[in-house]
N, C-alpha and C positions, 0 to 999 in steps of 0.2 A: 616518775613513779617511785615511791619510797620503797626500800628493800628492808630495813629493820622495824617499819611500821611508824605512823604517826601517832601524836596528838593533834585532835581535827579540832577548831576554837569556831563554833559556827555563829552567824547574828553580823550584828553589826545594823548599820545604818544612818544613822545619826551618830554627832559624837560622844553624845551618852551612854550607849551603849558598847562602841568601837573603843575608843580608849581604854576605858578600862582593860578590853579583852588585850590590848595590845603592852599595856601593861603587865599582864598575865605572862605573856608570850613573851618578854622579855627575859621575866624572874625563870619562866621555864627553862629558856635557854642558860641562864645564867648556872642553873641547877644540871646543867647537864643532857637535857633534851636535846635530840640532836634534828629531829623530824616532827615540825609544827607546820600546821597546813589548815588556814583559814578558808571557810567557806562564806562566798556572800552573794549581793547582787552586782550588776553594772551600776546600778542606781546610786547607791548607797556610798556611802566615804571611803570603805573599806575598798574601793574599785581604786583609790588613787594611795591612798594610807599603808595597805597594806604593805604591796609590794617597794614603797618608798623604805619603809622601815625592813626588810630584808626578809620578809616573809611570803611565802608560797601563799597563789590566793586561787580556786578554784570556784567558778559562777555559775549559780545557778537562778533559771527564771521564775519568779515569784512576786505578787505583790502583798498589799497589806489589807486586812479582813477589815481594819477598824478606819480606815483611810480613804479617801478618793469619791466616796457614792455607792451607791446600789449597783451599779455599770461597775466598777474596779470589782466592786465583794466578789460579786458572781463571776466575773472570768479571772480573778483569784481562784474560787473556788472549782472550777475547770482546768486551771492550770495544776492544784495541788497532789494527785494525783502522780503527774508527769514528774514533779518536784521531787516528789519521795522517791523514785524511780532513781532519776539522774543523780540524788543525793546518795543513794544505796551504791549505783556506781562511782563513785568518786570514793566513799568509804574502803569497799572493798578495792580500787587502785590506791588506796594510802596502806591501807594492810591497818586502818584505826586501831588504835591500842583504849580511849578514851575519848568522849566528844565534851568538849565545856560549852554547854549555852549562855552565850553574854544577851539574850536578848535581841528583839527586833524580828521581822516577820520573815527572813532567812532563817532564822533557827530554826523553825518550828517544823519544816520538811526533813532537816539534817536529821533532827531528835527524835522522829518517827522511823526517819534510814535507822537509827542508831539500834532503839527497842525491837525494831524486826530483824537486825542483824545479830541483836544480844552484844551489842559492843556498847560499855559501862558509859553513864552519865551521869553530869556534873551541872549541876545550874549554878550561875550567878544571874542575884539580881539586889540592883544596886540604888532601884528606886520606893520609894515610901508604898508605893500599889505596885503589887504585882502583875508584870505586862502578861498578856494573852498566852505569850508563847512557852512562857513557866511555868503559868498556871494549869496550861494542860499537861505539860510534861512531868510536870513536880512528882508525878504517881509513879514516873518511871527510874527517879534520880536516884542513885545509892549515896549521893551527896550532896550540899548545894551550901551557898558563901552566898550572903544574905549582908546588906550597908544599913538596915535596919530594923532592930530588935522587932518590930512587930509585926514584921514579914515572914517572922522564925516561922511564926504558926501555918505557913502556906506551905511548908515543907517536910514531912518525915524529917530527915535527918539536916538540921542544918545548923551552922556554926556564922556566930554576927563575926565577920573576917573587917568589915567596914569596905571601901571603896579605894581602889591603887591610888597616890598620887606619887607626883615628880618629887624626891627629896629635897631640892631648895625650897620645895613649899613650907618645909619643919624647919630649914637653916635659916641664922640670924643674918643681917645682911647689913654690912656697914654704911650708916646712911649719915648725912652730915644734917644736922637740926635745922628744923624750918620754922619761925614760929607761926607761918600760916598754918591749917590744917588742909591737908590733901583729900579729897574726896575721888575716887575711880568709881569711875561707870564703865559698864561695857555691857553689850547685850549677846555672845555669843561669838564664835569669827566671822558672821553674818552682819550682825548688828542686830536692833530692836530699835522695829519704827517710834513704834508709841512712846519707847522708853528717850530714845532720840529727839524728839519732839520736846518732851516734858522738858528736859536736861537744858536744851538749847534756849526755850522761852525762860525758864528760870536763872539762868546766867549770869546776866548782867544782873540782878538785882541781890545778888548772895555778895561775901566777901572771904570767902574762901576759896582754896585752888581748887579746880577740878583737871583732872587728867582722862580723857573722854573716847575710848574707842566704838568708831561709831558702824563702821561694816564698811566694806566698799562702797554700797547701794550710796548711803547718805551723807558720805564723809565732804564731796565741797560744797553740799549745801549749809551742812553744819559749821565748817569750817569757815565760811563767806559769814556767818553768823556771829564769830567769836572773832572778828578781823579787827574789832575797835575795843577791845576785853584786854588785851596788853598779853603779857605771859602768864598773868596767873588762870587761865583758861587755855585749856589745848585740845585740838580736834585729832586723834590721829585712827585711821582707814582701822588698824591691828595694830598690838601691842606686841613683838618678839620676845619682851624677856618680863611676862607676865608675875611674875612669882617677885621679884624685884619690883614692879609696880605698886602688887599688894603689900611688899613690905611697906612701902614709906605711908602706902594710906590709911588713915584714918578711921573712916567711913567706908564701904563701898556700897554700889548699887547695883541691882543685876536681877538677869532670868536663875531660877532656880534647879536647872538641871542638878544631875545627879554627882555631875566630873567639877563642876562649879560649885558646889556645896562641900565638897569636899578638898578640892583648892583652898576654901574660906577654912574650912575647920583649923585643914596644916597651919594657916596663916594666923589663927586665931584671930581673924577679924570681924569687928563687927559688922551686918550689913542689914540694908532695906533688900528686899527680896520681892519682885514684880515678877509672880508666875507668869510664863507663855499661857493665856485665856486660852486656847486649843489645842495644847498637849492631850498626848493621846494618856485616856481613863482619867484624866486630867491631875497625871502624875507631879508636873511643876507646883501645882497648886497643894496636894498629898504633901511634897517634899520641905515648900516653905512650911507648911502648917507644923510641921512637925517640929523643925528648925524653932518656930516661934513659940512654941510650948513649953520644948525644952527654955526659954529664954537668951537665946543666942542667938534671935535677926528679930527682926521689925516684918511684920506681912501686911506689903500693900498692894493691895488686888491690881488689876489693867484699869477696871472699871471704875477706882477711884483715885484713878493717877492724874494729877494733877499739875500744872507748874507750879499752885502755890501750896498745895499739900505736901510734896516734895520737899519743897523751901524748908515749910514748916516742921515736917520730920527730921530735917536733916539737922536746921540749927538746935530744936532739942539735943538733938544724940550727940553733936557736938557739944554741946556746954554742957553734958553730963557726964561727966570722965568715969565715977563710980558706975556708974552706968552700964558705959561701956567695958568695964573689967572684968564687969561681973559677965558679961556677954561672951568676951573672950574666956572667960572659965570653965561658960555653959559650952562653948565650941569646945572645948578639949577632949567634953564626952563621943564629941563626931567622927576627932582627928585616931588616924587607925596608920602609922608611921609603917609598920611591918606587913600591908595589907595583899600585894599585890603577891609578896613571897610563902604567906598564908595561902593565898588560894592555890597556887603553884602545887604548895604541899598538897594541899586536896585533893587538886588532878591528881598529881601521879600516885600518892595511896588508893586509886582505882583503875590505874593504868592496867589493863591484862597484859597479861605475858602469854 
């Protein structure tokens, strides 16, 4: 039990919404926070993530309204009730000074303890639509950190802060010239079937390198795949030092999440962007559109992912160097370097005392 009171960071689930807050929780500490205490599910990332990274995580049971079928919604909806409850206890054993909602269907019970306790809130949200859990609270928020200008509007008071990332994503990275050009895929630290598929059947027939993280699911089928491709095709399960990958490539290819759009911006890379078809409010799809408007990614749907549409995207974008500069120039408006220590400020300018 905390004695000088926390900062409660509630959400999580995915790691679109989890990282960031954990970036948050970092810059908090960094500033001098001395009592940061995540609320989430068992389900969720934050059950293995949090307490990896050195933070207190209290659980509470809940699922998701927009998720699972009619059978989840309603004993969601029976469970919620108990959730505000056990959230309002856990509040008052932290002695809450501030709750940040990062999103995901944890928050939304914490944020309800929060307004009946009269302890101040704080939303982040980091995606192009705003998820379920913000949009109800936003009424209650005396502040909220927003990764895209046209989300400002779902909030009374809110400041575009952009989205945390890891600072090697902004550092240059000494690379030794290749004159093949590098292409990275990756679908998540899951993988992407469809995206998997695509990648694997168009392989052998490109003449460029790819460097290919495919999930654990599909990595020795992928990899049985590229066994007669030589070196300049690689299959690997995850990438460790992701940020050094994106340096040396090119190109990349990918799902559109929130933490991955914002990796690209730091990186200033250009990319093809293959929304997740059933993200929820169908935010992936929100997030590339936006990306492609502004002119900094290419938006190619699931439905018309192709092996040889792929091909064909990819050798334009390559042999368009102007092209691509201009792409990386349009990402610069994305990349948001001080973001994570932005929101930080947020939180504790409503911390109560």
């Amino acid at each position: 039990m905390a004695t000088s009171g926390s900062i409660v960071i509630a959400g999580g689930g995915t790691g679109g919404h989890l990282m960031p807050g954990l970036a948050v929780a970092r810059a908090l500490r960094e500033a001098g926070a001395e009592e940061i205490t995540f609320v989430g599910t068992a389900r969720g990332l934050e059950a293995r993530l949090v307490p990896a990274a050195g933070f207190a995580l209290r659980l509470i049971r809940i699922g998701g309204l927009k998720s699972g079928g009619r059978r989840r919604q309603l004993e969601t909806l029976v469970q919620l009730p108990a959730a505000v409850a056990q959230s309002a206890r856990i509040l008052r054993q932290a002695r809450a000074r501030v709750v940040l909602g990062i999103g995901g269907y944890a928050s939304g019970p914490v944020l309800a303890a929060a307004w009946l306790l009269r302890v101040p809130i704080v939303l982040l949200e980091v995606n192009a639509k705003t998820g379920l859990a913000n949009r109800w609270a936003a009424r209650w928020a005396r502040a909220s950190a927003v990764n895209f200008p046209e989300t400002a509007r779902d909030f009374a008071h809110a400041e575009v802060t952009g989205i945390p990332v890891r600072p090697e994503f902004f550092a240059p990275w000494p690379l030794a010239p290749d004159p093949s050009p590098l292409v990275l895929v990756f679908g998540g630290s899951q993988g992407a079937h469809a995206l998997n598929e695509a990648v694997a059947a168009m392989a052998a027939g490109v003449d460029f390198r790819i460097l290919h993280q495919t999930g654990p699911r599909d990595w020795e089928a992928v990899a049985a795949r590229y066994a007669g491709l030589g070196e300049r095709v690689r299959a690997v399960a995850f990438i460790d030092q992701m940020a050094e990958a994106m340096a040396e490539a090119a190109v990349v290819v990918c799902r559109s999440g929130a933490s991955t759009l914002g990796e690209i911006a730091a990186a200033r890379k250009p990319a093809i962007l293959v929304p997740l078809p059933n993200s929820t409010d169908q935010h992936q799809l929100r997030n590339a559109q936006a990306f492609a408007a502004a002119g900094a990614a290419v938006l190619l749907e699931q439905a018309q992912l192709t092996p040889e549409r792929l091909a064909e995207t990819l050798r334009a974008l390559l042999a368009d160097a102007p092209r691509r500069a201009a792409m990386a120039e349009a990402l610069g408006g994305f990349a948001h370097a001080g973001a994570a220590e932005a929101i930080a400020r947020l939180v504790l300018r409503q911390r109560r005392w």
